[in-house]
N, C-alpha and C positions, 0 to 999 in steps of 0.2 A: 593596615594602610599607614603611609609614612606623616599624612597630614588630617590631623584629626580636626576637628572642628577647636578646640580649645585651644591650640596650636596656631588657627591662623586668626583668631579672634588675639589672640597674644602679639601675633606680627602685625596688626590693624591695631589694635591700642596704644603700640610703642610706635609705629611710622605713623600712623593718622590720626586726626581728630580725636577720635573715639574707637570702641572693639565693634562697632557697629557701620564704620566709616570706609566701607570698604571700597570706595569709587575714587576716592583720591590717588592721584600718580605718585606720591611719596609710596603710599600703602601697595599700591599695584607693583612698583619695584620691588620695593621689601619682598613681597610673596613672590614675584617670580624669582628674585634672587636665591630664595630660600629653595625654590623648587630646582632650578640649577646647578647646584649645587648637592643635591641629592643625585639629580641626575648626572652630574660628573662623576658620584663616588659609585654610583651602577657601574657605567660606564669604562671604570679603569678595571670593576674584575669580570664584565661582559664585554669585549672585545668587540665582537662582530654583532650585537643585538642592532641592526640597524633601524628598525622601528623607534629604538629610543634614540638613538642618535639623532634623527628626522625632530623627532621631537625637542631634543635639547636646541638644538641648532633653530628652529621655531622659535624656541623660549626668548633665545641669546637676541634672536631677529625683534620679537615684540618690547622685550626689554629698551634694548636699543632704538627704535622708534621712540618709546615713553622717555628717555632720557632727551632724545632730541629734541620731541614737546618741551619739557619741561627746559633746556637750557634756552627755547625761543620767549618761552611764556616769561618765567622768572629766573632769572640766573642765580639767584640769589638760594634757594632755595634747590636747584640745582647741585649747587654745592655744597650743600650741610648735606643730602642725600648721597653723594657719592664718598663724602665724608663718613657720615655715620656707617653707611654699608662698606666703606673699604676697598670700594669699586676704582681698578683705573681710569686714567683720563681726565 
């Protein structure tokens, strides 16, 4: 499997609080970002697998929602996020 437990306790200790602070929108981006990107590199030598398309496309969906939270909540904060991760916009 591409995400092992150690792996997202890593992305939740560098975006959130803590390896254990997994409910924060910093942390919830981090990891979908991370999962998005797994799924774009499927994606470019699986062509037609549309089930993971459906899926990506999902991800791109809820990411973007948690980004829109967070620029209504804190802008501030907002922005170090799309900074750190490298994110347009």
């Amino acid at each position: 499997m591409y995400l092992d437990p150690a792996k997202k306790a890593e992305i939740f200790e560098k975006y959130g609080k803590s390896n254990s602070d997994t409910g924060s929108t910093e942390a919830q981006i981090a990891l979908f970002s991370y999962r998005i990107s797994h799924l774009t590199e499927h994606m470019k030598l699986n062509r037609k697998d549309y089930s993971t398309e459906r899926a990506l496309t999902m991800l791109v969906a809820k990411r973007r929602r948690l980004l829109n939270y967070l620029t209504d909540k804190d802008i501030t904060r907002y922005r170090t996020i799309i900074k750190t991760l490298g994110l347009r916009k």
